[in-house]
C-alpha positions, 0 to 999 in steps of 0.5 A, spaced: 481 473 518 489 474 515 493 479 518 495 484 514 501 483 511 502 489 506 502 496 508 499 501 503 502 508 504 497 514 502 494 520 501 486 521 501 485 527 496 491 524 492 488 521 485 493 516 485 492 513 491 485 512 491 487 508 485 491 504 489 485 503 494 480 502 490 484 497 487 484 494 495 477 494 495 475 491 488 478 485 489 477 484 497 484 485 499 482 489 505 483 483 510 491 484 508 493 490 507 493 495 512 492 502 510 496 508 513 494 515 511 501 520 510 497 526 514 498 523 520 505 523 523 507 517 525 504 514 519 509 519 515 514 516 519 514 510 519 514 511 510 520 515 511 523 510 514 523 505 509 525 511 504 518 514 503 518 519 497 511 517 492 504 515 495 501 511 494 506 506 496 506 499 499 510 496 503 511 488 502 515 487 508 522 487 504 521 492 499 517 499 499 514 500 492 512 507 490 508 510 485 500 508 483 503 504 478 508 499 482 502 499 488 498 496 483 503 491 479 504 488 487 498 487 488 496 484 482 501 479 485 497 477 490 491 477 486 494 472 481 499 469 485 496 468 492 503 472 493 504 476 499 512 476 498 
């Protein structure tokens, strides 16, 4: 098993981030991404901190990309590409 190296920022009743895990789970990316609901305060913290202001959001380990949108297009990357950074 590979340590998640991706950390997807989220809200349970927010529709764009269930897209976002959806998207996880349909291609079986559980295994790298880490999943941190916003609601609890040190996950809210932490997304902050990289300059959190949209969820879904995910964070690469170098850039925090916002919007259901841009989650999915990095994780198309690691799909297609095998590219965690």
């Amino acid at each position: 098993m590979t340590s998640p190296v991706l950390v997807l920022f989220h809200r349970i009743a927010d529709p764009p981030s269930a897209v976002a895990r959806r998207y996880v789970v349909d291609y079986a990316l559980e295994d790298r991404v880490l999943f941190r609901n916003v609601a609890f305060a040190e996950a809210e913290t932490a997304w902050r901190e990289l300059g959190g202001q949209l969820t879904p959001a995910l964070w690469d380990g170098v850039h925090l990309h916002q919007g259901a949108e841009a989650v999915v297009a990095r994780l198309q990357a690691v799909v297609n590409l095998g590219r965690d950074a």
